[in-house]
C-alpha positions as CSV (number, residue, x, y, z in Angstrom):
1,X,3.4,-78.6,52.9
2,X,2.1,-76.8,50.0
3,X,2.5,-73.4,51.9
4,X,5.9,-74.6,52.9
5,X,7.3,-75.4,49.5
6,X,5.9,-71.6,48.0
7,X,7.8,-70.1,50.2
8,X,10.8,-71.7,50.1
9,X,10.5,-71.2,46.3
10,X,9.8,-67.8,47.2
11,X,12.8,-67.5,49.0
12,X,15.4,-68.9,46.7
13,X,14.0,-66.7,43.6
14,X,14.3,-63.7,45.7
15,X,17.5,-64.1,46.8
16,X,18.8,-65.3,43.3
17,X,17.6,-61.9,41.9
18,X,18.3,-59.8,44.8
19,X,21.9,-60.5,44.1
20,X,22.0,-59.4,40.4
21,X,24.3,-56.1,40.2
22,X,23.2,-53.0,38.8
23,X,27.1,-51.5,38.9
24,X,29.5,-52.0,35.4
25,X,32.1,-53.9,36.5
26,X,35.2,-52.2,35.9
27,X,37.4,-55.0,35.9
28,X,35.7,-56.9,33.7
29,X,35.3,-54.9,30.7
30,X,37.1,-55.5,27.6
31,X,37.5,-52.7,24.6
32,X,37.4,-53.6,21.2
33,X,40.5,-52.1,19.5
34,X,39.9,-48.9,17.2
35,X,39.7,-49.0,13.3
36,X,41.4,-46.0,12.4
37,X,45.2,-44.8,13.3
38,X,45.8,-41.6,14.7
39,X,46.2,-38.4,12.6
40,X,47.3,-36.9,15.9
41,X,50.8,-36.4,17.3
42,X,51.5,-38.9,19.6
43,X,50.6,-38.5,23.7
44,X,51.4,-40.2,26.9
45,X,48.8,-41.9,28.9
46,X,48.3,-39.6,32.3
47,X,48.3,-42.5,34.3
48,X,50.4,-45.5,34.9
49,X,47.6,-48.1,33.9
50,X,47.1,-49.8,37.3
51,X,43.7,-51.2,37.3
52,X,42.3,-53.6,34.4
53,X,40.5,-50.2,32.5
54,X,43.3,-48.5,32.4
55,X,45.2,-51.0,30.8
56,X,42.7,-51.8,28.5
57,X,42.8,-48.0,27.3
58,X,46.4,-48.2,27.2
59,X,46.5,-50.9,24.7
60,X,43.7,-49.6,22.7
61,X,45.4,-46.0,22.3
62,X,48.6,-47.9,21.6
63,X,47.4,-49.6,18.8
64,X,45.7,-45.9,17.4
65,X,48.9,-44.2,18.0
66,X,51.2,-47.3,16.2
67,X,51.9,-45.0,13.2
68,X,52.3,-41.6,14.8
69,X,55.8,-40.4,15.2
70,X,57.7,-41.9,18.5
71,X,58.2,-38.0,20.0
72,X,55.1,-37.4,22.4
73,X,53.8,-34.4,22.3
74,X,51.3,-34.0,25.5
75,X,49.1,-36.2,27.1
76,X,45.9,-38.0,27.3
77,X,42.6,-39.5,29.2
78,X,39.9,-41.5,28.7
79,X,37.6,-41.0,31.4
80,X,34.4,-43.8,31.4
81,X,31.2,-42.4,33.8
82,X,27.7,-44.0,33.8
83,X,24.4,-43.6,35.7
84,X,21.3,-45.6,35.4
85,X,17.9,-45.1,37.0
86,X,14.7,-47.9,37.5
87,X,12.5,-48.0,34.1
88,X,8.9,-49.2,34.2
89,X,9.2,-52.6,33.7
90,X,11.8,-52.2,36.9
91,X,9.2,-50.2,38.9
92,X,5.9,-53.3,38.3
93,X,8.8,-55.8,38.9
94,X,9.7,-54.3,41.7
95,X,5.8,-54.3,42.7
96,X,5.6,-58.0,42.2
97,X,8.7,-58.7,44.0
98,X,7.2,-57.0,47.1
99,X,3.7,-58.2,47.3
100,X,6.0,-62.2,47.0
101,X,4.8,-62.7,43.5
102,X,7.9,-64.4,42.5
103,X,7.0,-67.0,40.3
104,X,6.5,-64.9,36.9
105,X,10.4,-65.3,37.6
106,X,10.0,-68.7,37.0
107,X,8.9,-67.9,33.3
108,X,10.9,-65.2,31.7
109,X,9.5,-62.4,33.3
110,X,12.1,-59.7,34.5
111,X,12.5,-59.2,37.8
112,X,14.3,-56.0,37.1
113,X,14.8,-53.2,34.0
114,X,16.9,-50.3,34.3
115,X,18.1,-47.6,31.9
116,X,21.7,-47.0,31.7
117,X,23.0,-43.4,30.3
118,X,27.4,-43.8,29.4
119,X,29.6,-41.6,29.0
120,X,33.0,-41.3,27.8
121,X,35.1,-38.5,27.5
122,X,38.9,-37.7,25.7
123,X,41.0,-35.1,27.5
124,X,43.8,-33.9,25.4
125,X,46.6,-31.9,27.3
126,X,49.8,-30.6,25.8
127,X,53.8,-30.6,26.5
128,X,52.5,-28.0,29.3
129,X,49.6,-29.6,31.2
130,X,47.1,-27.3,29.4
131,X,44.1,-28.7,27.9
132,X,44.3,-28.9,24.8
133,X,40.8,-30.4,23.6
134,X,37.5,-32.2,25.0
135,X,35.4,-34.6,23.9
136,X,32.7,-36.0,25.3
137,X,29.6,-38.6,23.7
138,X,26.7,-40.7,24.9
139,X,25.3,-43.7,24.6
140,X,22.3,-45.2,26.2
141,X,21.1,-48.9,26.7
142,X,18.4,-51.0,29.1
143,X,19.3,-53.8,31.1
144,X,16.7,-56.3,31.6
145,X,17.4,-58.8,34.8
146,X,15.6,-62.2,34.9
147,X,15.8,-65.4,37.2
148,X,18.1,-66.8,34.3
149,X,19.6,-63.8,33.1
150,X,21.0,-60.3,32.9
151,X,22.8,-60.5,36.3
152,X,26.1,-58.3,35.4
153,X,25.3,-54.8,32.8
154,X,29.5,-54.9,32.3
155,X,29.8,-56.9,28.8
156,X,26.9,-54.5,27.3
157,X,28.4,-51.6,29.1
158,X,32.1,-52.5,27.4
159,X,31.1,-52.8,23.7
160,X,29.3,-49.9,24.0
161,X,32.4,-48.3,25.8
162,X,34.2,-49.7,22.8
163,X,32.2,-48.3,20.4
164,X,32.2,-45.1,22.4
165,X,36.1,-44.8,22.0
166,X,35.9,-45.6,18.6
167,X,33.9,-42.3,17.8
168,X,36.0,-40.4,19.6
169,X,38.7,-40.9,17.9
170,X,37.1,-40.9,15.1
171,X,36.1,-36.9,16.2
172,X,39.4,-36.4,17.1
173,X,41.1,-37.4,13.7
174,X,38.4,-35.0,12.2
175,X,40.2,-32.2,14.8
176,X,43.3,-33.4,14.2
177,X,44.8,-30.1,12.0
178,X,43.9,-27.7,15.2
179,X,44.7,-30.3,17.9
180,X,48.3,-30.6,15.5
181,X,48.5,-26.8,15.6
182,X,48.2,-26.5,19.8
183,X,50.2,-29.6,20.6
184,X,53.3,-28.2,18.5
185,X,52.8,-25.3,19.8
186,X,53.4,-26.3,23.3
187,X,56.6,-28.8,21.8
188,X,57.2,-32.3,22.4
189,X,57.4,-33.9,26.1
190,X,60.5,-33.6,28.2
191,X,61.8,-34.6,31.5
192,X,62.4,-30.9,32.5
193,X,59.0,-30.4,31.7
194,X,56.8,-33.7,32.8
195,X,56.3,-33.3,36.6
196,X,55.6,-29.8,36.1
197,X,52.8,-30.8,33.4
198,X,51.5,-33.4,35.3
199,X,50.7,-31.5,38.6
200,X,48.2,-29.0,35.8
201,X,46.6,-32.1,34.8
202,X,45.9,-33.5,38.5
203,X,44.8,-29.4,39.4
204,X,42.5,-30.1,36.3
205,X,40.6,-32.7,37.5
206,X,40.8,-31.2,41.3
207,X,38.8,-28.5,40.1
């Protein structure tokens, strides 16, 4: 009975932290929106904010760009990448969970630790399709994964996204004068000019 009862115990801890998800759910993330208004010209979003991220960076750089003039004068993405490898702690968890020592589980003890490594990048292209500027910064975070917690990295993943963005345009405001200079340059948006501007941007990121 005794033997019986371990491993069924066995068995239901394993499977409860063998479904925990290592991925950042895209779909769930929220961004915080930015403190600070654009000193930039305004720019079009490069894509037509399908999915839930993109509409969250939508809204957020619609908020940033609620002061700048209405003319557009290029556009922009916000690209969001992350990779995460097993720490430690995730490597003698990973150890217990294979010799069936499950029941630390039952206490607290992580089953799982992995370090995540974000990154979030601006692309700024003008009237043309040309880029314009990059910016690109890093944040790092560990995600501990217990019987009773940690199961989804996503809501520490978005506030650091958010935070992410928010020094990024932060960076950008600081560049605004030569951004200013490159965008004008280049002249606003027009409908002459869009499709033509857009097939640069989409060779861009081919490449």
């Amino acid at each position: 009975m005794k033997n019986k009862l371990f491993a069924l115990t066995a068995l239901a801890i394993g499977f409860f932290t063998g479904c925990a998800s290592t991925d950042v759910r895209w779909d769930s993330i929220k961004l915080s929106r930015p403190d600070t208004d654009s000193s930039i010209y305004r720019l079009q979003y490069y894509y037509k904010a399908g999915n839930n991220i993109q509409r969250e960076i939508a809204g957020l750089m619609d908020d940033w760009f609620s002061d700048a003039a209405d003319e557009e004068y290029g556009y922009y993405v916000i690209h969001f990448s992350y990779n995460y490898y097993m720490n430690v702690m995730g490597a003698l968890a990973y150890t217990w969970d294979t010799v069936g020592l499950f029941f630390p589980a039952l206490l607290g003890v992580p089953t799982d630790s992995r370090d995540y490594t974000l990154t979030a990048s601006l692309y700024i292209f003008d009237s043309n399709g040309e880029c314009a500027r990059i910016l690109q910064i890093n944040d790092r975070f560990t995600q501990h994964t217990g019987l009773y917690y940690g199961y989804n990295p996503s809501k520490k993943a978005g506030t650091r996204y958010s935070r992410l963005t928010g020094e990024l345009l932060e960076i950008a405001n600081l560049q605004s004068r030569g951004i200013n200079q490159e965008l004008r340059a280049a002249g606003p948006v027009t409908p002459e000019k869009d499709s033509g501007a857009r097939a640069r941007i989409q060779e861009y990121f081919r490449q």
